[in-house]
C-alpha positions in Angstrom: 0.0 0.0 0.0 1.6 3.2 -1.0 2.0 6.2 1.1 -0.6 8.0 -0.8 -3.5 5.5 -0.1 -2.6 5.0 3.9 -2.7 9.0 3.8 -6.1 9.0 2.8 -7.4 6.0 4.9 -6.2 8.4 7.8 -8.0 11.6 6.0 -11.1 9.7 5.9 -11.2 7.9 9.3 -10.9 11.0 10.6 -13.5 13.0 9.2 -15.7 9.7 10.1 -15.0 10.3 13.6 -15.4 14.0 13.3 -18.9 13.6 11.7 -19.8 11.3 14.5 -19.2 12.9 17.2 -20.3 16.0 16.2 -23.5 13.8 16.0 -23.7 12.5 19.5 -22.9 16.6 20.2 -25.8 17.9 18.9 -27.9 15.0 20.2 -26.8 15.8 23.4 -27.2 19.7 22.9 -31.0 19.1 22.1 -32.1 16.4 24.3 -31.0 18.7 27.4 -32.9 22.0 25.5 -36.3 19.7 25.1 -35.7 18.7 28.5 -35.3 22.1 29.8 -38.3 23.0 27.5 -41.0 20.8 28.1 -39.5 20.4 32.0 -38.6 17.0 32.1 -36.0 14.4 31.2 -36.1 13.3 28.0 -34.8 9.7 26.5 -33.7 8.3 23.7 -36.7 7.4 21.7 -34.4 5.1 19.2 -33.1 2.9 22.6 -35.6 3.3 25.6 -38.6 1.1 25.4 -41.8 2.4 24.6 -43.9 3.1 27.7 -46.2 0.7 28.7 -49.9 1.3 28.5 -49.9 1.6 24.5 -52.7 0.6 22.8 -52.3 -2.9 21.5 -53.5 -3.5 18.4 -54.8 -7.1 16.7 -55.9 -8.5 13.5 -55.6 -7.7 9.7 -59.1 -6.5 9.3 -60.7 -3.8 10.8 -63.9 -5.6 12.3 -61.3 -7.1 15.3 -60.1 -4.0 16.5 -62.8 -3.2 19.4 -60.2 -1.2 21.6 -59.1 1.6 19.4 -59.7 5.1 20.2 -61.8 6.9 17.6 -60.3 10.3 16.3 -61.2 13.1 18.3 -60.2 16.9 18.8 -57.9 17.9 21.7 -56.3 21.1 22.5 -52.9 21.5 22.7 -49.2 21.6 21.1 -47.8 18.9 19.1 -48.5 15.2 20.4 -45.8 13.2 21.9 -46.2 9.5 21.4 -45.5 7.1 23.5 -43.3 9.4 26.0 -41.2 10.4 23.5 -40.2 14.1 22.1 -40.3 15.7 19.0 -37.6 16.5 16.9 -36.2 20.1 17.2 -37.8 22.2 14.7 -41.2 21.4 15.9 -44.0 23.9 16.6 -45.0 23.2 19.7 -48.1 25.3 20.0 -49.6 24.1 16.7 -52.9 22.1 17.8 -53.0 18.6 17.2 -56.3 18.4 15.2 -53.7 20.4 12.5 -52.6 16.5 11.6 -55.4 14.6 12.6 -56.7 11.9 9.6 -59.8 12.3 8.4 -60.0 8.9 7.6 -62.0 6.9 10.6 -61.4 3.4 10.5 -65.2 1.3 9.6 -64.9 -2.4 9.6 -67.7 -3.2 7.4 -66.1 -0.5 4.7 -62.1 -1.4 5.0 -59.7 -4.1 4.7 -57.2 -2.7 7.5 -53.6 -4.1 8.3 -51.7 -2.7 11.6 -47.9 -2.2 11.8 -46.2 -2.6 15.3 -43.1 -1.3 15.6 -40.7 -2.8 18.9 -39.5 0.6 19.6 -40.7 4.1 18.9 -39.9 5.2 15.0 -39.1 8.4 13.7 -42.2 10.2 11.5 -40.1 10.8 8.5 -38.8 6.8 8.5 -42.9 6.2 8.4 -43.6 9.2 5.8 -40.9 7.4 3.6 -41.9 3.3 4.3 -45.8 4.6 3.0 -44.9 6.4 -0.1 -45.6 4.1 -2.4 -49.0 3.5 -0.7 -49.9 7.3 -0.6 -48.4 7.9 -3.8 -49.7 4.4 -6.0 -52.9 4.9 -8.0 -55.2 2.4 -6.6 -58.9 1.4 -7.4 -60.3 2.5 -4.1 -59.3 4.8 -1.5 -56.4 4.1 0.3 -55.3 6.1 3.9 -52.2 5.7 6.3 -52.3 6.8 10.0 -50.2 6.4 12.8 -51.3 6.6 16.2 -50.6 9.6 18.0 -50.4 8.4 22.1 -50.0 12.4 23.3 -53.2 13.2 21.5 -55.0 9.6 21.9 -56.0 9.3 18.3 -54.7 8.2 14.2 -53.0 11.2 12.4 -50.9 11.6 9.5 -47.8 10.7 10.1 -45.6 14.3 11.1 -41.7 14.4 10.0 -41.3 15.5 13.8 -42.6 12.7 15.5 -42.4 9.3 17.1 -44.2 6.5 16.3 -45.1 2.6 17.3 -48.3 1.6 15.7 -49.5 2.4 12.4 -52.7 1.6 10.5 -53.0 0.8 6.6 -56.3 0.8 5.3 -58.0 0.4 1.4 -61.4 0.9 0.8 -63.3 -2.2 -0.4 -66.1 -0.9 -2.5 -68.5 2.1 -3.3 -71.2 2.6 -6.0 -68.6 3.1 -9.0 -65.8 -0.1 -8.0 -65.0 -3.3 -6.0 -61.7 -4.6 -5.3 -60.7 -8.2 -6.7 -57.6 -10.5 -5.4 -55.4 -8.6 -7.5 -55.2 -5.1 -6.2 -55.8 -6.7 -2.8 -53.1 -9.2 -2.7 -51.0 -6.0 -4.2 -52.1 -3.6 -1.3 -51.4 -6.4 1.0 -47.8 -6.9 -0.5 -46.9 -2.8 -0.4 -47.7 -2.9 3.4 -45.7 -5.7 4.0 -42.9 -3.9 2.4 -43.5 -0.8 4.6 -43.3 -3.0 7.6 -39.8 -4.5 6.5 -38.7 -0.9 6.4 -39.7 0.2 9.2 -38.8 -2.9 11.1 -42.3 -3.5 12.3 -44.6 -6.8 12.8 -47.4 -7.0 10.0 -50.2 -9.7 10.1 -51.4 -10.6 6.0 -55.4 -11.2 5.8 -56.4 -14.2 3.5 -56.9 -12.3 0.2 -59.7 -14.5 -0.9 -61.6 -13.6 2.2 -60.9 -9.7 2.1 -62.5 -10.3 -1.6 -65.6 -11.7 -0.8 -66.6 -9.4 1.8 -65.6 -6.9 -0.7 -68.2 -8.3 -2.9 -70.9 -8.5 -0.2 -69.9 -4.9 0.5 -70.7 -4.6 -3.4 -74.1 -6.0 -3.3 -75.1 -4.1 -0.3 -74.1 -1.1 -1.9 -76.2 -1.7 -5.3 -79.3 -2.3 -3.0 -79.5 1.1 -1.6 -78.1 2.8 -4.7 -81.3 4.5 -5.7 -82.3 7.6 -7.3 -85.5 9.7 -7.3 -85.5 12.4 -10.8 -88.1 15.0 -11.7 -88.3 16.0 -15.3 -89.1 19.4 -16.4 -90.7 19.7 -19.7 -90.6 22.5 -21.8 -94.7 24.1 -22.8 -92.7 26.9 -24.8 -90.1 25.3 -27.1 -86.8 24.5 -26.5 -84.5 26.3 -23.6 -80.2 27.3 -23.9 -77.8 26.2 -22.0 -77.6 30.4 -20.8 -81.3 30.5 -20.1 -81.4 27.4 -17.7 -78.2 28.4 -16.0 -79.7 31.9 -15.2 -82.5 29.7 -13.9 -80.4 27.8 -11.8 -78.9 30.8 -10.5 -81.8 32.2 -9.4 -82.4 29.2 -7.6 -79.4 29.3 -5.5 -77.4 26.5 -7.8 -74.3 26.7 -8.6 -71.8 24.5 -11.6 -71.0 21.2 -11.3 -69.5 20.8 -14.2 -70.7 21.4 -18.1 -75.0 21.2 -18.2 -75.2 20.0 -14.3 -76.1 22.8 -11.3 -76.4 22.2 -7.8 -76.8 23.4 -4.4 -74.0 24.4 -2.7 -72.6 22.0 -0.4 -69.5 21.2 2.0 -68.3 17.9 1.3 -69.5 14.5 -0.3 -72.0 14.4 -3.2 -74.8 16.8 -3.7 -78.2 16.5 -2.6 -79.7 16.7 -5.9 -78.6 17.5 -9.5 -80.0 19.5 -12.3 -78.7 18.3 -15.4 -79.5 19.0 -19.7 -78.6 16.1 -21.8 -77.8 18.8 -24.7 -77.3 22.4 -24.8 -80.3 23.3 -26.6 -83.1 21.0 -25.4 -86.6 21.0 -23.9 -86.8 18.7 -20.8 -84.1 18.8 -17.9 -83.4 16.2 -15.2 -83.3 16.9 -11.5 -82.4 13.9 -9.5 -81.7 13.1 -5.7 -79.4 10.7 -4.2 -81.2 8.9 -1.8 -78.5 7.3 0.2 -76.6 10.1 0.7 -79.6 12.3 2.1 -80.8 12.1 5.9 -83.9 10.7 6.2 -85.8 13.4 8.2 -84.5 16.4 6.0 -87.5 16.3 4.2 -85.2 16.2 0.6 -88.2 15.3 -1.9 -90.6 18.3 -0.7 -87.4 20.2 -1.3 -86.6 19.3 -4.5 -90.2 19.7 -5.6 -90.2 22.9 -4.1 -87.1 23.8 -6.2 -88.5 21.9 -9.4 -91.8 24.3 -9.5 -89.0 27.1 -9.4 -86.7 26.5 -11.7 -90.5 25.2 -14.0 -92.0 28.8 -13.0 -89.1 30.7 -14.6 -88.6 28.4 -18.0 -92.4 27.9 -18.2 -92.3 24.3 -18.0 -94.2 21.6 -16.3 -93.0 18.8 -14.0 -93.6 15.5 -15.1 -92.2 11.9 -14.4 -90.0 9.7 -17.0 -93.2 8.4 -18.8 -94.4 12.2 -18.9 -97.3 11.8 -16.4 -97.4 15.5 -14.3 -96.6 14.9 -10.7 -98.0 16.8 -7.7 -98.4 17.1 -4.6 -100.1 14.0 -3.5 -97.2 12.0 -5.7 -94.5 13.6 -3.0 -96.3 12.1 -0.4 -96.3 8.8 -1.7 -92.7 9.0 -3.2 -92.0 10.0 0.7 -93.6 7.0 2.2 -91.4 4.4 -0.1 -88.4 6.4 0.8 -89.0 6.1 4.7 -89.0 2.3 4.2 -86.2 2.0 2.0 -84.8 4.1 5.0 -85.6 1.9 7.5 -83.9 -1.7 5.5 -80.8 1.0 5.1 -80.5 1.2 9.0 -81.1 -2.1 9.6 -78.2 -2.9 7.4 -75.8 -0.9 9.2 -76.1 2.2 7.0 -77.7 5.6 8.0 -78.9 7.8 5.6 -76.5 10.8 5.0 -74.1 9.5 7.6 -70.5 9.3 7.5 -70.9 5.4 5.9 -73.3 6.0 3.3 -71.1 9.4 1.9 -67.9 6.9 1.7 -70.1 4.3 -0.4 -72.3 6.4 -2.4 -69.7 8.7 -4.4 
């Protein structure tokens, strides 16, 4: 070995020790500042064990897991699971609803796997082991939460924390799709891969079980999936596209999307649509979603209401699909089918306009 190659083994073993324990310095430096900070000790989250008391976890599907904590708010700074601290860097007055998930874990609606890691793991280590998860396209919805222990309930996973348990979760079906074997045995297999990353015990459902309650789920789904329309017809001659959107307007509709108007609304599907098959034409469509509407909130009455409207101002006459004119008396027996169809939905395990029925019926 020549003088020039032992000269630079020594070069770089000592920039190797330099590097490292500058490391351990800074470590140091800003465990003692958290301390100081949040006025207590503070370990190492990567060596000490994670305090007891965690929520344990079981099962691949979501139906088993009877002790989670649902999601809820809670005041306060950042949360700190499982005793640990946050990174540096951290803003510890921002809330903890800021990362909460939206997602709330339904064990008729998801297929749900759980990863349990031995020690505490660092948020950006869990950000990186669910990329291809969050970032795949997938035929359902897919979500990611870890369990924040501080705050007592699933969040996104935050760059700044610490983390043992983590939930993966794929949507099985709604009115538009239904997950086969394939894209379930492939969901299946991208967890498992996030769990080798992040070190972490996994438990793989049977993929031809997941798939037949998928398909249950689908049938369910298609029973409820009904839809009440109203048909205005024109006594006057054809109407434009600007003439029934001024109509709409004066409504209180609003776009959604080219021919269709509806009412303003916060999330999930509208109400009820007003649609034109054409832009010049002389009957228009107003249908409401049934499943997605709570029973009591009287929706037929008010879409009658709103089809003698919108029927005043385009002179036109309300009518059903065979052209027969509906009126009052119709409503009322329209709103007596409904209430049963209402009642079978409940019974089923799905209430009208509730947080279920919007995640099926989109």
């Amino acid at each position: 070995m020549s003088e020039l190659q032992i000269a630079l083994l020594l070069i770089a073993g000592a920039v190797l020790a330099g590097l490292y324990l500058a490391g351990k310095w800074q470590e140091r430096r800003l465990l003692r500042r958290l301390g100081e900070e949040l006025g207590g000790g503070v370990g190492d989250a990567l060596l000490d064990d994670a305090r007891p008391g965690a929520p344990e976890l079981a099962g691949a599907l979501a139906g088993v897991a009877q002790r989670r904590v649902e999601p809820r708010l809670e005041p306060g700074g950042l949360p700190d699971p499982d005793g640990t601290v946050e990174r540096a860097g951290a803003t510890a007055s921002a809330p903890a609803a800021a990362r909460r998930s939206d997602w709330i874990e339904d064990p008729m609606l998801d297929c749900v796997l759980e990863l349990r890691c031995a020690r505490p793991v660092d948020g950006v280590s869990f950000i990186d082991a669910a990329m291809p998860l969050t970032t795949s396209q997938w035929p359902m919805p897919v979500s990611f939460v870890v369990w924040d222990a501080r705050a007592q309930q699933w969040v996104h996973p935050d760059r700044f924390g610490y983390y043992t348990d983590a939930l993966a979760a794929i949507q099985l079906a709604n009115r538009r799709n239904v997950l086969g074997e394939e894209p379930i045995a492939r969901f299946v297999s991208s967890v498992r891969q996030a769990a080798v990353a992040l070190d972490a015990d996994c438990d793989a459902p049977d993929i031809v079980r997941v798939a037949a309650a998928a398909h249950d789920l689908d049938r369910l789904c298609a029973r409820f999936d009904v839809r009440i329309g109203l048909t205005l017809e024109s006594v006057s001659g054809a109407w434009s596209a600007a003439r029934v959107a001024a109509a709409a307007a004066q409504a209180g509709l609003q776009s959604a999307g080219e021919l269709r108007w509806a009412p303003p609304h916060a999330a999930g599907p509208p109400p009820w649509v007003l649609a034109m098959p054409a832009p010049v034409c002389e009957r228009l469509a107003l249908e409401l979603d049934v499943p997605s509407i709570p029973a009591q909130s009287g929706a037929v009455q008010q879409m009658f209401t709103l089809g003698s409207q919108i029927g005043a101002q385009l002179n036109a006459r309300i009518v059903d699909d065979n052209g027969r004119p509906i009126d009052s008396q119709s409503v009322a027996a329209i709103e007596a089918q409904l209430a049963s169809l209402y009642e079978e939905m409940r019974s089923a395990g799905i209430d009208p306009g509730g947080d279920r029925a919007r995640r099926l019926y989109v």
